[in-house]
C-alpha positions, -999 to +999 in steps of 0.1 A: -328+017+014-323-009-012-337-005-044-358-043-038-369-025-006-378+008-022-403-019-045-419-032-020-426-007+001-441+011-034-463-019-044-470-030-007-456-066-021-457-085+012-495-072+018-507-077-014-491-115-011-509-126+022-542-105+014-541-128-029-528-162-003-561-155+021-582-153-012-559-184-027-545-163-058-533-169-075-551-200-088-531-234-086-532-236-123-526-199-130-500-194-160-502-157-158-484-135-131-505-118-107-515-086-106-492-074-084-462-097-098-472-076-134-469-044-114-436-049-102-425-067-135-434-036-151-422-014-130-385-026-129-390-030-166-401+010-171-366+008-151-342-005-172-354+015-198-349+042-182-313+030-179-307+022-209-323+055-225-295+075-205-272+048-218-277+058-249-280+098-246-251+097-230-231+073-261-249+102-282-237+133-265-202+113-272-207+109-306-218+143-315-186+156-300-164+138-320-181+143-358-188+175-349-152+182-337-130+163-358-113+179-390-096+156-414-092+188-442-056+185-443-048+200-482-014+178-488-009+194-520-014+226-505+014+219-478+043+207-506+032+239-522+035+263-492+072+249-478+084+249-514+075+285-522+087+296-485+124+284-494+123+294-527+114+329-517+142+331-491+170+317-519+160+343-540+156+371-524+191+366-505+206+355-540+216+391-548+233+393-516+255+366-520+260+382-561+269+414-542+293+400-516+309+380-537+322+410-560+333+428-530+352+399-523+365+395-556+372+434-559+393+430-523+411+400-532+424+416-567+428+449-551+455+428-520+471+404-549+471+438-570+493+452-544+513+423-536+524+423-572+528+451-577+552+457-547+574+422-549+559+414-514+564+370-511+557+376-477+525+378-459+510+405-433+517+402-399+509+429-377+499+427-339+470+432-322+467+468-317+455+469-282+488+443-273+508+474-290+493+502-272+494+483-237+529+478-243+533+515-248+519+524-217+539+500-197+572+512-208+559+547-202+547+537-170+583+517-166+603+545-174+590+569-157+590+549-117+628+543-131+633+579-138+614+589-110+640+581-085+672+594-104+651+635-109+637+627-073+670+626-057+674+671-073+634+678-066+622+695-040+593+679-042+607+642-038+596+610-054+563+623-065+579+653-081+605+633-099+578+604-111+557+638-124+585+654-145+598+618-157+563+607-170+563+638-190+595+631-203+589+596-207+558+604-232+575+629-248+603+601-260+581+573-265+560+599-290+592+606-311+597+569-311+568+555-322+567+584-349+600+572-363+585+534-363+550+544-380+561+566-405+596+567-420+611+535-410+582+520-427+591+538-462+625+537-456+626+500-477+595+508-499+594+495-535+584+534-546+618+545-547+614+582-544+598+576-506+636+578-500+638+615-508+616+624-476+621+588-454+653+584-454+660+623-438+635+623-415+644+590-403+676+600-392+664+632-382+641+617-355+670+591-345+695+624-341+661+641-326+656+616-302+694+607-291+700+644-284+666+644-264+674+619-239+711+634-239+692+664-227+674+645-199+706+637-192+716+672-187+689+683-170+693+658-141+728+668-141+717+703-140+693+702-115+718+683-086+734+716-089+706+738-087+673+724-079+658+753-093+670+747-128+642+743-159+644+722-189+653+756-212+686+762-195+701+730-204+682+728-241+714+729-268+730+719-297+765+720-289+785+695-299+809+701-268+780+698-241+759+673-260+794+648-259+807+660-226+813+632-196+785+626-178+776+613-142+770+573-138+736+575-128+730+604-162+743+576-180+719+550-170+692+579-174+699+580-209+706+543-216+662+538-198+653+565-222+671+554-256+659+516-246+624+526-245+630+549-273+637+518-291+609+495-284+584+527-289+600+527-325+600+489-326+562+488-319+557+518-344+571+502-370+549+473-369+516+480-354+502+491-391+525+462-404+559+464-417+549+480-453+527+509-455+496+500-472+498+461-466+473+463-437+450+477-446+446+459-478+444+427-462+421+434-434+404+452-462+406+414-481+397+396-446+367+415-436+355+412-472+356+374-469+341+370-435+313+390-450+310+363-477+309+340-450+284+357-433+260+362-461+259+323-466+252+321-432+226+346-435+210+331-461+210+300-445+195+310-415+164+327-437+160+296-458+158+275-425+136+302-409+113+305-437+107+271-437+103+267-400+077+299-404+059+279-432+058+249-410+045+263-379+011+261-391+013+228-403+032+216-368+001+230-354-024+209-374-012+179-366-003+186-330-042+192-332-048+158-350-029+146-323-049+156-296-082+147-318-065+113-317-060+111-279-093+131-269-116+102-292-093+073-280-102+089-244-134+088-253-140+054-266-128+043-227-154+070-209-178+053-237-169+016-224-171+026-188-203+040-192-219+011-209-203-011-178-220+014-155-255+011-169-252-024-171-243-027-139-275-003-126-298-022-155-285-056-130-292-041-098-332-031-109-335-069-123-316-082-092-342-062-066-371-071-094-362-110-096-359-107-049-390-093-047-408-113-066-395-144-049-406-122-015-436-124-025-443-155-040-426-169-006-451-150+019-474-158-006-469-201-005-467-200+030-503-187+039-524-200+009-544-232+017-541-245-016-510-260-041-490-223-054-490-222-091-466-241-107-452-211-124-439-196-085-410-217-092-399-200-123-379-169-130-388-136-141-372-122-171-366-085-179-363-074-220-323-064-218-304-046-245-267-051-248-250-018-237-217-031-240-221-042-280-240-010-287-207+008-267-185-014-293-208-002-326-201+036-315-165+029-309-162+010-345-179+037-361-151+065-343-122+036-356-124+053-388-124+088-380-091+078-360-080+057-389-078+094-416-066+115-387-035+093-384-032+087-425-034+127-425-010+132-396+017+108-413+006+121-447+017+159-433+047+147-418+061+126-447+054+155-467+077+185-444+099+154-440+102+156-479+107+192-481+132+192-452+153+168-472+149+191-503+159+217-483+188+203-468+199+198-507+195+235-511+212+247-480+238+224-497+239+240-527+244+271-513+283+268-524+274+262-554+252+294-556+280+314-544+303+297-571+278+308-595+273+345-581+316+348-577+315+338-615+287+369-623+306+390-603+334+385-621+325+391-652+309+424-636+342+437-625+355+427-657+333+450-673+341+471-649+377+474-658+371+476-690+348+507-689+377+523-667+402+515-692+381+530-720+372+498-740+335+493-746+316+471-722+300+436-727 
């Protein structure tokens, strides 16, 4: 039912029109409405205030939202201060790190040029990666001993399998006494330290002796055991000059030729997997890791400069992520605000819409049954009192304009302000060489001192 409909039906407008025509009311010269024109008028009137009052409750429920949810107590000062103190706090709590890592750099670095000195070395360390050394140690025991395998196989009683056993023994056995002579005295054979020559230089040639006479006796056990398969290693073990340079068979000869090659590269890979001169190594790697240390302290520090900074930012990031969303939720606002007052307009229409039909209803039933002339007045409108919903919608929006207005002066305030301290602290993540300049200097003088106090002479 329509809200005209609803009207009529509640005032009874048609009936009260014919029952005023049959009594000729109103008068020809009446200037006033009629009763029941007044009852309706007032009526749809009550109406739109109605309207309008919900209009307005609802425009204030809005409003009370937004002053009572917005926050614009954004301390600037207090945001400079807190990022500056976070960075500062990080540099100088990690500065002693970098003071301390840079004299065990500078302690390394004199100890390795120390050494270089001090032994005439122009060259510098090379030394291979250690598990490229020991793989190729395996592989030639490995190598040598499928090679082997088949020349003891052909006397075993036990075949392939019992020849590949008693050559991988064998095999270890020479690659040991190799890589012995490599390691140790080949490497202080051509030492600086001249009286490393006393022990070296014997026991160098006693483990090339030592291991020439042990793959001669390979040699002689093979030999021995096409004879007599039942022949052990101690029957042929001797150091007589006449057995030890008798002929041998072709194949003992290519026995001991495998075992004095891999002999070879076992020494060849002892000599150089702790770098050519004893001492060298591990006074670079000592130099090295002392360096990458350095490195990693700046890196460190770095990292809890930028952290601290990120920690001290967080809550800031999270202020203005919420000024953000104050911004959005009162722009979103100021539409539902605008679509309301269109709503109630529209409803505060419709009521003077149905009040304006049924008043012409019943002025029309009304003219048609009357004897007399209708009232001059039946041809004019009826006018309801109206506010403006949509300029009081525009007054609350205004008034919200400059709530959003300081949250987005405070928003960019904030942000130029961490902007500011991210530039400062890009200067001091910068200066972070410089800092470790300055700590390498202290440290210097500290291992000066140092020395000094070694050496007997009072300290500074």
């Amino acid at each position: 039912m329509s809200i005209a409909d609803q009207i009529k039906l509640k005032f009874r407008v048609i009936k009260q029109a014919q029952n005023d025509a049959a009594s000729d009311l109103p008068p020809a010269d009446a200037r006033d409405l009629s009763d029941t024109e007044s009852a309706v008028v007032a009526y749809c009137q009550q109406q739109v205030q109605k309207v309008e009052d919900a209009a307005r409750a609802e425009f204030d429920k809005y409003n009370r939202k937004i002053v009572g949810s917005v926050d614009t107590s954004l301390d600037s000062g207090d945001i400079a201060v807190r990022l500056n103190n976070a960075t500062s706090q990080a540099r100088s709590e990690y500065r002693s790190q970098i003071e301390e890592a840079q004299l065990g750099l500078l302690r390394a670095r004199r100890d390795y040029l120390l050494f270089r000195r001090r032994n005439e070395l122009e060259f510098e360390p090379e030394y291979p990666n250690t598990w490229l050394v020991w793989t190729v140690m395996i592989v030639a025991i490995v190598v040598e001993s499928a090679v082997n395998a088949n020349f003891f196989g052909q006397a075993s009683a036990t075949g392939l399998l019992g020849g590949f056993m008693e050559a991988f023994m064998i095999s270890l056995s020479n690659v040991a006494i190799g890589f012995i002579l490599g390691c140790w005295p080949a490497r202080y054979v051509g030492h600086r330290i001249r009286w490393h020559l006393f022990w070296a230089l014997p026991v160098f040639v006693i483990l090339i002796v030592w291991g020439i006479v042990f793959n001669r006796w390979v040699a002689l056990y093979r030999d021995a055991l096409v004879l007599d398969p039942e022949a052990v290693p101690a029957d042929i073990i001797t150091f007589d000059p006449g057995v030890l340079l008798a002929p041998m068979s072709f194949p003992s000869v290519m026995l001991m030729g495998v075992g004095l090659f891999v002999f070879g590269i076992a020494a060849f890979e002892g000599y150089r997997v702790f770098g050519a001169y004893p001492g060298y190594r591990s006074k670079h790697l000592r130099y090295l890791a002392a360096e990458e240390l350095s490195n990693d302290v700046k890196d460190d520090v770095r990292s809890a400069i930028e952290g601290a900074f990120s920690q001290a930012k967080a809550p800031i990031s999270d202020l203005i992520s919420g000024i953000r969303q104050q911004v959005a939720s009162i722009t979103g606002h100021k539409a539902n605000v605008m679509a309301l007052a269109k709503k109630y307009e529209a409803q505060g229409d419709a009521v003077e819409a149905a009040c304006q039909k049924v008043i012409q209803d019943y002025r029309s039933e009304n003219a048609a049954i009357r004897q007399i002339a209708a009232p001059r007045y039946f041809s004019e409108g009826v006018e309801l009192t109206r506010s403006d919903l949509m300029q009081e919608a525009q007054q609350y929006c205004a008034s919200w304009d400059s709530f959003l207005e300081e949250l987005k002066q405070e928003s960019k305030s904030a942000l130029s302000i961490i902007e500011q301290e991210r530039s400062a602290l890009e200067k001091v993540l910068a200066e972070i060489d410089d800092v470790t300049k300055e700590a390498a200097q202290r440290a210097g003088e500290k291992a000066d001192a140092e020395k000094k106090e070694l050496q007997g002479e009072p300290g500074t």
